[in-house]
C-alpha positions in Angstrom: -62.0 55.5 15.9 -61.0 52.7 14.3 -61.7 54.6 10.6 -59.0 57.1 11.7 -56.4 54.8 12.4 -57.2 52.8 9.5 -56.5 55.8 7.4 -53.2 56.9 9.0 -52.3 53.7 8.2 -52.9 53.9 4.7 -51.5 57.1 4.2 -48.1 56.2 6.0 -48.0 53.0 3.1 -46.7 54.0 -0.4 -49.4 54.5 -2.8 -51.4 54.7 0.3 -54.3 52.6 -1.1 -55.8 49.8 0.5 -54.6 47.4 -2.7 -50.8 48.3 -1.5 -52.0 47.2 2.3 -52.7 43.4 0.6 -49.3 43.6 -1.1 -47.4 44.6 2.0 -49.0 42.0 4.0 -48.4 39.5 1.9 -44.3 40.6 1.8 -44.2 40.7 5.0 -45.9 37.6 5.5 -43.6 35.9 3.3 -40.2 37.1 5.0 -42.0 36.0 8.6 -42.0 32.5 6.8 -38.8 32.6 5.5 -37.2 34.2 8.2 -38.7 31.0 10.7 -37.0 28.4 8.1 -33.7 28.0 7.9 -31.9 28.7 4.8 -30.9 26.0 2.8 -27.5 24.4 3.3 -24.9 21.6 2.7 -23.6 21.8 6.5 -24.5 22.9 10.2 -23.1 25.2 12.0 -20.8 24.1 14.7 -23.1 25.6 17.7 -26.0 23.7 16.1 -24.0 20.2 16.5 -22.5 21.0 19.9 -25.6 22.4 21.4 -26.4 20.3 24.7 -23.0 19.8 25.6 -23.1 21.4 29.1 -25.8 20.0 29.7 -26.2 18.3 33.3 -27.0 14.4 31.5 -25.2 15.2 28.1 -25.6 13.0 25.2 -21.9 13.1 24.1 -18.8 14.8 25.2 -16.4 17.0 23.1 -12.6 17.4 23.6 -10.7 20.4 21.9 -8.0 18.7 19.9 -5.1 20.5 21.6 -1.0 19.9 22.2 -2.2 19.4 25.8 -5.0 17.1 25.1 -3.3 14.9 22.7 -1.1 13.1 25.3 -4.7 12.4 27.1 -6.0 10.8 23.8 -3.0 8.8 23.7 -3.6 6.9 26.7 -7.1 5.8 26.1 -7.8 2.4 24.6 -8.6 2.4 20.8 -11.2 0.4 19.6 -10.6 -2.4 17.0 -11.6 -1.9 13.3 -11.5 -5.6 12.4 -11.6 -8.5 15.5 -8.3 -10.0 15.4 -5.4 -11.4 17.8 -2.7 -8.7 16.9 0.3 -10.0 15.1 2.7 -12.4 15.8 6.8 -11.2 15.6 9.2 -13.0 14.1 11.3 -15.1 16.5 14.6 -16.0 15.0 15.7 -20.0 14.8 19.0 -21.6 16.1 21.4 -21.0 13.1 21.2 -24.2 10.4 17.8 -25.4 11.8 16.3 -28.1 10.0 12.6 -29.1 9.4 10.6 -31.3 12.2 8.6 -34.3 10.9 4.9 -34.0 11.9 1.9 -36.4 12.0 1.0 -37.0 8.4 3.8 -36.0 6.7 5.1 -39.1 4.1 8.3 -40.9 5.1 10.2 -42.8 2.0 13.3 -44.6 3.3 16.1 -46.5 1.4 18.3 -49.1 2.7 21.3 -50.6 1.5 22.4 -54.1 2.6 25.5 -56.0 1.5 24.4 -59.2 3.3 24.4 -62.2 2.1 21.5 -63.9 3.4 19.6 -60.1 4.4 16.0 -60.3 5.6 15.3 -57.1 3.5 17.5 -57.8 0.2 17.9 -60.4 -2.4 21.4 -61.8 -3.7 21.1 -59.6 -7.2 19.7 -56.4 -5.6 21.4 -55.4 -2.5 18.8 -52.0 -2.0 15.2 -51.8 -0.7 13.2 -48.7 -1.2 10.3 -48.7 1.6 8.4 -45.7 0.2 5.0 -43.9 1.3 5.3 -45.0 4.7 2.9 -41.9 6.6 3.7 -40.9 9.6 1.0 -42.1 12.2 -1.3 -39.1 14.5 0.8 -40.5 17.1 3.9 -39.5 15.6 5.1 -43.1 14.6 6.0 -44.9 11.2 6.1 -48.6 10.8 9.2 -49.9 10.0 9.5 -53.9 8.6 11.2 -56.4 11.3 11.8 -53.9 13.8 8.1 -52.5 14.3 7.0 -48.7 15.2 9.4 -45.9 15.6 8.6 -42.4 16.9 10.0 -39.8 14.7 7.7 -36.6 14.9 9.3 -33.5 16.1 12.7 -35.0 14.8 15.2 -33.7 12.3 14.7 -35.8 8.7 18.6 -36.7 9.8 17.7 -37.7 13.4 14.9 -40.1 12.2 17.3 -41.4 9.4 19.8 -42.4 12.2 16.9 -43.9 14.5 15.8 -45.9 12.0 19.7 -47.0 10.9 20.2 -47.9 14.7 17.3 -49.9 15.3 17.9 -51.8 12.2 21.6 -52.5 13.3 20.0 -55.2 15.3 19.0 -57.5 12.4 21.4 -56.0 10.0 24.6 -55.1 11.0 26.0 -53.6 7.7 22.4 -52.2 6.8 22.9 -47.9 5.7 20.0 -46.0 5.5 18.6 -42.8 3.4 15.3 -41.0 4.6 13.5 -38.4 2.6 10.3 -36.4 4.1 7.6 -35.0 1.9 5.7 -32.3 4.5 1.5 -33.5 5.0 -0.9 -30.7 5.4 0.3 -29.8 8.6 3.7 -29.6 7.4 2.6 -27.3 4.8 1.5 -23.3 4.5 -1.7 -22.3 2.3 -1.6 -18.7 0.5 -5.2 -18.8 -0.3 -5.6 -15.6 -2.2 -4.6 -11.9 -2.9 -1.4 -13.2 -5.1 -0.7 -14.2 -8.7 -0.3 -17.6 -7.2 -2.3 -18.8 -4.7 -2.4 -22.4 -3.2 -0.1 -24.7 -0.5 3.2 -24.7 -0.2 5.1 -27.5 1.5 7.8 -25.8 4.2 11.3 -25.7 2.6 12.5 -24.8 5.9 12.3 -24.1 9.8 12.7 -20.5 8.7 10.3 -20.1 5.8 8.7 -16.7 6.6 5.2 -14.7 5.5 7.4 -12.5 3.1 8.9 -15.5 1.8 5.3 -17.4 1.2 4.0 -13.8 -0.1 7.1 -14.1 -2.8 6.2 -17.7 -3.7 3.6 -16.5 -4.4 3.8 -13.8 -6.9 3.6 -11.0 -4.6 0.5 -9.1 -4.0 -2.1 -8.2 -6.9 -3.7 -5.0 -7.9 -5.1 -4.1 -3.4 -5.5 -1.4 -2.0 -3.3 -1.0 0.8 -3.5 -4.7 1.2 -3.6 -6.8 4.5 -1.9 -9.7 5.4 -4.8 -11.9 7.5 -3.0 -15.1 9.1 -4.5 -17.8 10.4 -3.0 -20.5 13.1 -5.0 -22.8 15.3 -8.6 -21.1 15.0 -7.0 -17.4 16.0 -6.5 -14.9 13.4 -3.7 -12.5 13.4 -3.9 -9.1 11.3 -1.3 -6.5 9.8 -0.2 -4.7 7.1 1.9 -5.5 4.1 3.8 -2.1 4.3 4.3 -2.8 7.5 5.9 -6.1 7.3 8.2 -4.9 4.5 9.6 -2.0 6.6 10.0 -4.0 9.7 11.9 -7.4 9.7 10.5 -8.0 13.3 6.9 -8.3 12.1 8.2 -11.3 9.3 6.8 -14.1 11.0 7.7 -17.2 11.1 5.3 -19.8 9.3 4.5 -23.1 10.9 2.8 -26.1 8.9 -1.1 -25.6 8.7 -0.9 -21.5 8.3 -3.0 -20.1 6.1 -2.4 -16.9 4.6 -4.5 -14.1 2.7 -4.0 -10.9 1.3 -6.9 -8.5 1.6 -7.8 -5.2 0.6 -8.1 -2.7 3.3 -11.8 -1.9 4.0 -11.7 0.7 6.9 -13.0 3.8 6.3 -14.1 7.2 7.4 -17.0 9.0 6.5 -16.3 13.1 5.0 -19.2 15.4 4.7 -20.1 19.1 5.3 -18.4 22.0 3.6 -15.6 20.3 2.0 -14.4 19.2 -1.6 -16.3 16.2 -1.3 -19.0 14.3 0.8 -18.5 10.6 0.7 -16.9 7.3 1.8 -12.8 7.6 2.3 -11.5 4.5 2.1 -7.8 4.4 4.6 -5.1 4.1 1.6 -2.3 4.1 4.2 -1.9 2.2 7.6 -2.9 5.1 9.6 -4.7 8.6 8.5 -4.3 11.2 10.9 -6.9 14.5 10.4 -4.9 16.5 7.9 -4.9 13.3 5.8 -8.3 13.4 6.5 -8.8 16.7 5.1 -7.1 16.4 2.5 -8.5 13.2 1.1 -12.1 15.4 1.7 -10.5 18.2 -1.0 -10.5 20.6 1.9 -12.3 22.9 3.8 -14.7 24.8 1.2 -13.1 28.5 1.0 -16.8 29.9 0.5 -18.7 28.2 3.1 -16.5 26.0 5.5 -15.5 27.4 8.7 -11.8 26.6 9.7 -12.5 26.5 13.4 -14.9 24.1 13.2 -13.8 20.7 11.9 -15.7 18.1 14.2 -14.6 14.2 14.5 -17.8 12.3 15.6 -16.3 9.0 16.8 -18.6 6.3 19.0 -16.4 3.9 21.5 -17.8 0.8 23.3 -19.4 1.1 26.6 -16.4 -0.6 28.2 -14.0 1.9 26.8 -16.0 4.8 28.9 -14.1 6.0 32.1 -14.6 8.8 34.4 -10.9 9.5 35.2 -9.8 11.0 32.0 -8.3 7.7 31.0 -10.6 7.0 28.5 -14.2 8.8 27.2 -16.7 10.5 29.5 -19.4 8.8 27.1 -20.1 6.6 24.4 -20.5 9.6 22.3 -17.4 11.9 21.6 -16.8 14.6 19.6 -13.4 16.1 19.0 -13.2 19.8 17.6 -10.3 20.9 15.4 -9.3 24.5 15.1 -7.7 24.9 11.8 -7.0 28.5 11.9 -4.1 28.3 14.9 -1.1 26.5 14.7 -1.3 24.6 18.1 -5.0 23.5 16.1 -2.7 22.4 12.8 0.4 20.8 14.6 -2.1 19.0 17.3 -4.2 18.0 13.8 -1.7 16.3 12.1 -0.8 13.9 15.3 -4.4 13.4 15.7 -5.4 9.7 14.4 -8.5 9.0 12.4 -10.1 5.5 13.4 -12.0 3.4 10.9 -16.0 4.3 11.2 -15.3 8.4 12.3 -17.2 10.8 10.7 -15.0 13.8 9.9 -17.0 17.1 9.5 -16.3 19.9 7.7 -19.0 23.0 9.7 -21.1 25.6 7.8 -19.4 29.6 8.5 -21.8 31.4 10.8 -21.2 34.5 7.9 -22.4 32.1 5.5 -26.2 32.3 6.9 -25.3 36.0 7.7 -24.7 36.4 3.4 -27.6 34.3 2.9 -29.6 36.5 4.9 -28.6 39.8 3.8 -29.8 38.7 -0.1 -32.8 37.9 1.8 -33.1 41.1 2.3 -31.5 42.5 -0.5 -34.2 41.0 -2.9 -37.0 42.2 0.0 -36.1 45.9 -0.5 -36.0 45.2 -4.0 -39.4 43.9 -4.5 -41.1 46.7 -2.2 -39.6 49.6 -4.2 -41.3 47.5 -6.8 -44.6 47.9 -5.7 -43.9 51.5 -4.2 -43.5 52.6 -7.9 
């Protein structure tokens, strides 16, 4: 019995020999094998990535990227790509504001006396320079005959007048000159990112960042640069396009400041079927996902699918809500269609964050093409061996 069917067998198979039986068996056995892999490629296919999604405990959430999604977006919290305290506005000062004298600044006063018998001047020299005279933690400077005076958080003219009136006393006819020289905490550091970097002593109650930046030598060869402040152990953080288009964001330096200028280090990460899979470093203050894809080169015309540009983006636990103001989980994924205009418009409004991975999906028909030269070189080898 099982002769016969072992002969109808053979006779059904080209050549009908049992050699061809081998051969066959061996095809077949190799497209079984290559059928269970999957064929080699530079991207997944969207369903791949966002299988799991409906599950009951899923491990992420995904959120068309949609005109009526995008005002939901907009109201959760974004996360931080560098720690920082914000940025502090400019606040304008009372018109012809002068400098304050601090603790540690240098005092040098003058004082003219046409006395004849003066405690401070002889009969041949009627002026007396008391120079160098630091102004104490506590504010104070020590003046000869008349003791310690408090002149911190006076005007240079206010102190000069102090001084003038509590020398009065001893010497009526006595005139007096003060001159300031800012200490370190009347002065502002640029400590790098410029031609010329080092402190600056305060000109003025209205000396700004821009104007420190300019002292400076402007900006060197940064990309995108960053102006990082830094004030009484907080650090404040913004752009330098940003404080060059808006006069509100100048701020106002006070003495001990320190300023840098830093090249912009956030980034997002481009991969899948697009021009180019790498690091994209943020060249602008914000990228938003046509940016995105075109700093990636685009979506590859052969094997990218249009409809499936995915934003993987990871928030902090505490950002996670349950009331649509803010992600359902850590893990959220935002799909972009790019082949509807309600996909392109909603797109370009849509901001990248520093740390997202932007990718660019494998097309379903490109597996399907694969496949079908699978086959294509199958049929080819078995009329092969049927001649």
């Amino acid at each position: 019995m099982a002769n016969g069917h072992q002969g109808v067998l053979l006779a059904l198979l080209p050549g009908g020999g049992s050699v061809n039986v081998w051969k066959w068996a061996g095809l077949g056995l190799c497209l079984a094998l290559l059928c269970a892999c999957s064929l080699p490629r530079s991207a997944a296919v969207e369903g791949e990535i966002l299988a799991g999604a409906n599950d009951e405990n899923p491990e992420f959430a995904v959120y068309p990227v949609t005109r009526a999604f995008m005002p939901v977006l907009g109201s959760w919290p974004t996360p931080q790509a560098e720690p920082s305290d914000g940025w502090i506005n400019h606040s304008h000062s009372p018109s012809g504001a002068d400098i304050r004298i601090r603790p540690f600044d240098t005092v040098d006063i003058t004082v003219w006396d046409s006395e004849a018998n003066s405690l401070l001047t002889s009969e041949t020299d009627k002026v007396v320079d008391i120079s160098g005279v630091r102004v104490t933690e506590a504010g104070t400077i020590f003046v000869p005959y008349i003791g310690y005076l408090r002149v911190a958080d006076r005007t240079p003219d206010s102190a000069r007048r102090l001084v003038e009136e509590e020398m009065a006393a001893i010497i009526p006819s006595a005139q007096v000159q003060l001159a300031v020289a800012p200490g370190t905490r009347g002065s502002v550091t640029l400590v790098g990112g410029v031609g010329r970097p080092g402190t600056v002593p305060l000109p003025e109650s209205h000396f700004t960042v821009l104007n420190l930046i300019g002292q400076g030598g402007g900006p060197t060869e940064l990309r995108n640069p960053q102006v990082r402040l830094i004030r009484n152990g907080r650090t404040y953080l913004a752009s330098y396009e940003s404080l060059l288009e808006n006069p509100a964001r100048d701020a106002i330096l006070q003495g001990g400041d320190r300023v840098a200028l830093v090249e912009d280090d956030r980034f997002f990460r481009a991969l899948g079927a697009a021009g180019q899979q790498t690091l994209i470093y943020f060249e602008d203050e914000t990228v938003n996902a046509l940016d995105a894809m075109s700093l990636m080169g685009g979506v590859n015309e052969r094997r990218g699918n249009l409809r499936g540009i995915l934003v993987l983006r990871e928030y902090p636990s505490q950002f996670v809500r349950t009331d649509l103001t803010g992600p359902s989980n850590e893990r959220a994924i935002f799909a972009i269609d790019l082949s509807t205009a309600d996909g392109l418009f909603s797109a370009g409004a849509f901001r990248i964050l520093p740390g997202d991975t932007v990718l660019a999906t494998e097309s379903v028909l490109t597996s399907a093409e694969g496949f079908a030269v699978l086959i294509g070189t199958f049929v080819g080898l078995s009329n092969t061996l049927g001649n």
